[in-house]
N, C-alpha and C positions, 0 to 999 in steps of 0.2 A: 142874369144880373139886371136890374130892375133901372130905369134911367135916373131915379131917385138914391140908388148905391155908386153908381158914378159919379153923379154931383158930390157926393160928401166924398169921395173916395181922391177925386182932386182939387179938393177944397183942401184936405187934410195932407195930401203927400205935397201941395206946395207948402203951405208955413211947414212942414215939418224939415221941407229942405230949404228953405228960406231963414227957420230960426238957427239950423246946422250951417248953414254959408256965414250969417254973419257973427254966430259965434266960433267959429273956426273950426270945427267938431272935426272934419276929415280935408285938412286944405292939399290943394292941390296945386302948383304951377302952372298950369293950363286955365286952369278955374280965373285962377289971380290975374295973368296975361291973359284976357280970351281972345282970340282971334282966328280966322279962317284956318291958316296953316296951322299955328297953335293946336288945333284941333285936330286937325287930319293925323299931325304927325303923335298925337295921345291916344289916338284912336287906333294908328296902325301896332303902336306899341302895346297897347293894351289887351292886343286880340291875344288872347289861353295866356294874359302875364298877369300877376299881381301889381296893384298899384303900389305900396309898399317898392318894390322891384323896380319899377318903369319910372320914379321919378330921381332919380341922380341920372341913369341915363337919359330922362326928358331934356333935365336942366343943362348938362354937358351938349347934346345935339345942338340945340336952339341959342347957347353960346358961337357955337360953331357956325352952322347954318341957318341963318336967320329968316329967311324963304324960300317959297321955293324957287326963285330963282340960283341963290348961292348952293343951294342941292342938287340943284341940276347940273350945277360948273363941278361937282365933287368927281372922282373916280368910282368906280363900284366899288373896286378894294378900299378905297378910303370908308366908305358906307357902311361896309360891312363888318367890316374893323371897328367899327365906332358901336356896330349894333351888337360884336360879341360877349356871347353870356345871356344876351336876352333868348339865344334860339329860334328857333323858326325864321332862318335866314332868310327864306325868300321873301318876306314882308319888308324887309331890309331894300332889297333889290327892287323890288315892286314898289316902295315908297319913291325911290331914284326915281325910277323910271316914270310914276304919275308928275313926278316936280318937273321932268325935264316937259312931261306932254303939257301942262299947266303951265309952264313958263313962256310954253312955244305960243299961245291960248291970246288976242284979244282981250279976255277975260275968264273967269275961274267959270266951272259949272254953278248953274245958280237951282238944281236939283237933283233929288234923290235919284232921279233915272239915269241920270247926265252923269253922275257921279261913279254908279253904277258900269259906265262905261269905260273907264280907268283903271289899269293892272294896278291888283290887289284888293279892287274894293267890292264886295260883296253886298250882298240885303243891309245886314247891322251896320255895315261900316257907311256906309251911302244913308242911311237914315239917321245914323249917330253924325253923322256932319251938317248934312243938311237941318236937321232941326235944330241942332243946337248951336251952328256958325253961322245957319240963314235964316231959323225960324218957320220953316217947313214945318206942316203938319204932320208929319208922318211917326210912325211911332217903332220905335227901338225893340227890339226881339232877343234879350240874349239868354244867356242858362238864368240871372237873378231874375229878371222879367218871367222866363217861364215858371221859377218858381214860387214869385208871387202871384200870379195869376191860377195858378194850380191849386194852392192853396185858396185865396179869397174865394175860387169857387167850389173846391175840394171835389177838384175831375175824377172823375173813376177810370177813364184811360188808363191801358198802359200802353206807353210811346217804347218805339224800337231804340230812342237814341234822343237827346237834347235838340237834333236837326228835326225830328219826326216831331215834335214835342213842339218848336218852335214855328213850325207850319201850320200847325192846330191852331195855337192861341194867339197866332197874326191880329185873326180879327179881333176879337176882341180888345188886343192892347190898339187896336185904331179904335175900336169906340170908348174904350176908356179914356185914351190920349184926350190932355185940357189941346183943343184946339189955339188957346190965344197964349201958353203960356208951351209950346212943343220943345223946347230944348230944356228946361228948366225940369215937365213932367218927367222927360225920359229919363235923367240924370238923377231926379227921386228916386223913380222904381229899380234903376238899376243901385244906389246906393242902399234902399231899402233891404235890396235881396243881396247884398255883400256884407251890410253891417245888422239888420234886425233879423231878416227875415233869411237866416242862413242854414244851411243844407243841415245841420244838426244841432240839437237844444237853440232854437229859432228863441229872441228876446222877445216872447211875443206879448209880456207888459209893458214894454217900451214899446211897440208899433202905433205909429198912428193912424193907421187903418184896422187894427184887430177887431173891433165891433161890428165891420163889415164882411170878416173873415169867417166862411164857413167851417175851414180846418183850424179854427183856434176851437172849437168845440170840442174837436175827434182827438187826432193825434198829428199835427202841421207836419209832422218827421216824413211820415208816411205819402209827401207829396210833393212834387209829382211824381207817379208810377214809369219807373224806368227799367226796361228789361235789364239785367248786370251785364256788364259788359265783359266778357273775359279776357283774363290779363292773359300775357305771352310770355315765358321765361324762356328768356335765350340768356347762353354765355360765350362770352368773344374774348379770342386769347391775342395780346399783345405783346409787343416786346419794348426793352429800356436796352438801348444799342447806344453807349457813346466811343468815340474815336475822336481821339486828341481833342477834346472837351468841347465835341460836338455833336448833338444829339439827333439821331434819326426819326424823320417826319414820313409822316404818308400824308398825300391830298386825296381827298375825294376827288371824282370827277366832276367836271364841270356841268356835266346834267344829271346827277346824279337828285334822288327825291330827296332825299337830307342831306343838311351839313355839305351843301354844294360846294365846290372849291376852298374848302376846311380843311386845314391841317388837325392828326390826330398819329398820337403814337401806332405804329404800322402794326397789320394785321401782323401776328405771327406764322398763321398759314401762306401767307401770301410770299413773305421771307425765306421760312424753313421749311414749312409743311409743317404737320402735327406735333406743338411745343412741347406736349405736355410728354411725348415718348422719346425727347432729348435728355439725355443725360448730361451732354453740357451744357443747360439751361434752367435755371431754378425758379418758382415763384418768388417773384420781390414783394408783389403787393397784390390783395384782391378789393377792386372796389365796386361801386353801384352806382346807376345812374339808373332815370325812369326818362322815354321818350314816346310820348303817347302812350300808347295801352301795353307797352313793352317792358316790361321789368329786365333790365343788361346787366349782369355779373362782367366785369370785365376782370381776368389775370395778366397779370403783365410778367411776362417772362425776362429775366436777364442771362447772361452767359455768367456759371460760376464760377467762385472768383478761383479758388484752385487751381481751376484747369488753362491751359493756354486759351490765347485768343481763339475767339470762334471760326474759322472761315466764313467769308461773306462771298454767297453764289451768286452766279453770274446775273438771275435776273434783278437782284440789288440795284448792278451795275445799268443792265436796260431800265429799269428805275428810273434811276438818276438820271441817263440821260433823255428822257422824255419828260423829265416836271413831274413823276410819280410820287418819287423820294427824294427827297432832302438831310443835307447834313446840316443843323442850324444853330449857329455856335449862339452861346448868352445873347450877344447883342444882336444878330438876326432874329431870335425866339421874338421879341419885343416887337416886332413891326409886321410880324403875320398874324394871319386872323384865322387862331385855334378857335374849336369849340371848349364851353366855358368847362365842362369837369376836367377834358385832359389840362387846360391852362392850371389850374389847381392841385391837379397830380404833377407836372410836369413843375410848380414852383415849389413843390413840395421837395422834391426828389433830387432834383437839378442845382444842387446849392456848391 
């Protein structure tokens, strides 16, 4: 890329996000309020979430917690209760926990590096704040960014994964990056690659870089080269247990990699052993949920209604009394922090 396709290339992605800011085109509450935390806390939400998604939850948090000092006085269950439905709870946890180091701080980190140093914040996140809350030059890396940069140079790579992909084309979005305009460019290219320049039928007569674009010639679909990633089908049998019109919960464990300390309708293995060779248990419902590269069938078992009560085995009972299981009538359901598909099953069902 030639130093003279740089020059036009953010010459063109600021007015083109300069004329989209002040015509309103994709407004944002973060954009509107900009400020340090403002930011941190759009950035932590934003990682694998739709904007669409993250902004009623934006706007609810920052009613709430208005810096980071008032988020560091929070509870983690308050936290994370606030953050369910978005998933990926530990960014929840991690957001806490940067507010509480922050608050404890002289002053905020005034760098990408420094940033860096903070549970939760990784390369994007630490450059996404720094340049666009401090004006840091440094330049933002994320799936939109690799895909416009794939395309305007139409790499012939192929990367193992978005992370492999994003390591490649580091440098180059630092020598693309306008040095005097770093929060402003980054927030182009990633807006470019969520609303023109998108993973399929890319708008590529609305781009305002297309004439710089080597895969507007070819075919833009075809880039960047990403080996598939293979999906995983699993299916997980649950159960719908209520007793005197209160409903059985399982937690995760507290260090568990997902859905930490998450209430979710209890395994059914874990209860009965294998639901599906009960005879006094029926399918009530089968639903779907995607977590990562994991496609989950979930069956939810109930006891039929025919037959008498089910007995409930002893380890139920060790259950309960350790914090495994829960019996949690209507108004306790309301103040724990399910993950968001059972809360939807679970409002579904529970009437």
């Amino acid at each position: 890329m030639t130093a003279a396709h740089i020059t036009g290339i953010r010459a063109a992605l600021l007015k083109w996000f300069d004329d989209g800011r002040r015509s309103g085109r994709r407004p944002m509450p973060w954009r509107n309020a900009p400020s340090l935390y403002n930011t941190v806390v759009s950035e932590f939400m934003l990682q694998q979430t739709q904007v669409e998604t993250v902004r009623p939850y934006f706007e609810r948090w920052v009613a709430r917690w208005s810096d980071f000092s008032a988020l560091a006085g929070a509870s983690e269950d308050e936290v994370v209760r606030a953050w369910e439905g978005l998933g990926y709870y530990n960014r929840a946890r991690n957001l806490r926990r940067l507010a509480i180091a922050v608050a404890a701080m002289p002053a905020p980190p005034h760098s990408a590096a420094a940033w860096r140093k903070l549970p939760g914040v990784g390369g994007y996140t630490a450059a996404a704040i720094a340049s666009i809350a401090q004006g840091e030059p440094v330049a933002v890396v994320d799936g939109n960014v690799v895909r416009v940069l794939a395309r305007l140079t139409a790499e012939p790579a192929v990367f193992k994964d978005n992370g492999d992909a994003a390591k490649f084309f580091a440098p180059l979005a630092g020598r693309v990056l306008s040095p005097a305009h770093p929060g402003e460019h980054n927030q182009a290219m990633m807006d470019l690659g969520a609303l023109i320049c998108r993973p399929q039928k890319p708008l590529c007569s609305e781009c305002p870089v297309s004439r710089f674009c080597a895969a507007s010639k070819t075919s833009p679909a075809d880039f960047p080269r990403l080996r598939p990633r293979e999906t995983q089908k699993v299916t997980v049998n649950r159960l719908w247990l209520v007793r005197d019109d209160k409903l059985l919960l399982q937690r995760h464990a507290a260090g568990a990699r997902r859905l930490a300390a998450l209430y979710e309708l209890p395994l059914a293995e874990r209860v009965f052993g294998a639901a599906g060779e009960r005879e006094d248990l029926v399918l009530l419902a089968r639903r779907r949920r995607a977590i990562s590269n994991q496609q989950i069938t979930e069956n939810i078992f109930t006891p039929a209604p025919a037959l008498p009560a089910t007995p409930l085995p002893a380890v139920l009972d060790d259950g309960l009394a350790s914090g495994e299981f829960l019996w949690a009538s209507r108004a306790t359901l309301q103040t724990l922090t399910l993950s968001g598909p059972h809360r939807r099953w679970i409002n579904e069902f529970f009437r």
